[in-house]
N, C-alpha and C positions, 0 to 999 in steps of 0.2 A: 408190284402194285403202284407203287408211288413215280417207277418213270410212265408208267399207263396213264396213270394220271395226268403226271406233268405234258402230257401231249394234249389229253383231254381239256383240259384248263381252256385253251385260246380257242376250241369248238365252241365249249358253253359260255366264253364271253360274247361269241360272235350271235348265240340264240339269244341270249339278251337283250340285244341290239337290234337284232329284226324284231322278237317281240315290244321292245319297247317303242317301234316303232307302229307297230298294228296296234297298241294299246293304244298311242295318240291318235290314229284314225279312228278308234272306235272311239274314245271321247269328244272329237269334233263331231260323229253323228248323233250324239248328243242336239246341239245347238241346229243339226238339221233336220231331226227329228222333231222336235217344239217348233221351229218354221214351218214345218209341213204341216204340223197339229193346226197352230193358228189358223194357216191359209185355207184351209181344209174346213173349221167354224166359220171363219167368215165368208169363204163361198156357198158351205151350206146354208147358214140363217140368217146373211146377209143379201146374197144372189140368188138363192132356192136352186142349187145346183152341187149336185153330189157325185162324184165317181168314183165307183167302187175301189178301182186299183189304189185311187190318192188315199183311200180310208184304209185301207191294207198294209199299206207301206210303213206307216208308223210302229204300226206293232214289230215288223220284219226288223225295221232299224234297231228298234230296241232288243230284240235276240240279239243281234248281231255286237248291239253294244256290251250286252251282256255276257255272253259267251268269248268274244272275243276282245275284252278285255281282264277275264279270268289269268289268262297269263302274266298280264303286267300286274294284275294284283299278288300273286304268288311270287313272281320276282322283288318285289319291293317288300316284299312279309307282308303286305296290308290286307291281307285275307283273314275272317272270321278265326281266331287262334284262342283256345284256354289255356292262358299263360300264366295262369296263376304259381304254378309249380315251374311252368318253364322260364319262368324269369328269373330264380333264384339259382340254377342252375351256373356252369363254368360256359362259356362259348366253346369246349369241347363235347361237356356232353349233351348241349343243344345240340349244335350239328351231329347227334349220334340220336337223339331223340328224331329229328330231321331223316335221318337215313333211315331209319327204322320205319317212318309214315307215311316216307315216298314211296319204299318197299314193298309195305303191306296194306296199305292203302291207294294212294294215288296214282300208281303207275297202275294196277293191277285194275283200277276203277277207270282208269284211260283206255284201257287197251280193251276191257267189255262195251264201253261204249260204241268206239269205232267199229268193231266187231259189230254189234248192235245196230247199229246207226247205218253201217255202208249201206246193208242192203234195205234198209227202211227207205231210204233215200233212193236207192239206184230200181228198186220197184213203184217208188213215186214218180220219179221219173221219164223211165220203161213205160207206165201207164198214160204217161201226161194229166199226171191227175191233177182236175183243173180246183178254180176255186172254190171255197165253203158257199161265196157268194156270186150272185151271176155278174160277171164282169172283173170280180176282185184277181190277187194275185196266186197265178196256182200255187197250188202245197209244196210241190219239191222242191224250190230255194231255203224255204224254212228247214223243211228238212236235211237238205243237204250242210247246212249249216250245225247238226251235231257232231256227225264226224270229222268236220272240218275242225270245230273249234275242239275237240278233246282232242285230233293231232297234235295241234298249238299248244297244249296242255302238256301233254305228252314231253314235247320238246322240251319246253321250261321246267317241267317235273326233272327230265334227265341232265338237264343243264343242273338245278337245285342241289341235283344227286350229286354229281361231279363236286358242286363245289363244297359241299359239305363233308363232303368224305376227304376231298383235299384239308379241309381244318381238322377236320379231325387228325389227321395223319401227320397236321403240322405242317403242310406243304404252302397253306394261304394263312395271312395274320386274320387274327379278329376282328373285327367289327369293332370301333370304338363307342369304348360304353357312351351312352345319352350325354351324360354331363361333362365329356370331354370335347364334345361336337358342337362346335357354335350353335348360342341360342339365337336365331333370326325371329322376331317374330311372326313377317309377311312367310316367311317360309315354313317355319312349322304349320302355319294356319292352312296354308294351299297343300303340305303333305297330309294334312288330316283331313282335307275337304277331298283327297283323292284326284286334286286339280293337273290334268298332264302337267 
């Protein structure tokens, strides 16, 4: 189990790293999503001039930022967590509490989705099913965007898994507690604002 691991280790650093790179894409669409909002007010009640597709797109960026940055919020812990109990805990049997949520929860919640999702998607698709509104953006990019982003999920969940079964096993060191980790102010501020 533990040389299984020790090979697995340098997979889930490498998912990591691509999601932590989709995670900064999806927060710069952030900042182009509000661009578009703006331009989008001012050409409507400035110019009297509306197109459906520009009013569509914002909503799509925003799944897109949402869902696809799910992964980097679960890689960095900064996902919704009641750690009341899980904070007094050893960083053994967190990561055993960890393994037991990826297991019975979030993998098994990944893999209904995709399930779920492919063919929601590949029959929107199939149909070319167009917009809700006449002009706007058809339905199957949104759609195809669930089973995209619970793969990504997926991936990170099994990376998660990997690394916490490694601590557990004693194969990776702990996580240094809070008070031994530099306190930066500007830095803790931007890891709590969720700032790539």
């Amino acid at each position: 189990m533990k040389a299984l691991l020790s090979r697995m280790q340098p997979a889930a650093r490498r998912i990591d790293k691509v999601m932590a790179t989709i995670g900064r894409m999806a927060a710069w669409l952030v900042l182009a999503a509000c661009l578009l909002s703006i331009c989008n007010a001012l050409m409507r009640y400035g110019l009297h001039f509306a197109q459906p597709l520009l009013l569509d797109l914002p909503m799509l960026l925003f799944a897109v930022i949402v869902l696809c940055g799910a992964p980097r919020a679960l890689a960095e812990n900064s996902h919704i967590r009641v750690d009341i109990l899980f904070r007094a805990l050893s960083p053994r049997r967190r990561a055993l509490v960890d393994i037991f949520g990826a297991v019975v929860f979030l993998i098994p919640l990944c893999v209904v989705m995709i399930v779920v999702g492919l063919p929601f998607f590949l029959d929107s698709w199939r149909l070319g099913e167009g917009a809700m509104t006449p002009g706007g953006l058809p339905q199957w990019p949104g759609k195809a965007l669930v089973p995209l982003a619970f793969a990504l999920l997926l991936m990170q969940a099994l990376s998660e898994l990997v690394k916490a079964a490694a601590l557990a096993l004693g194969l990776e060191p702990a996580a240094q507690p809070a008070a031994a980790m530099p306190n930066d102010d500007a830095t803790a501020s931007l890891r709590s604002s969720g700032a790539p």
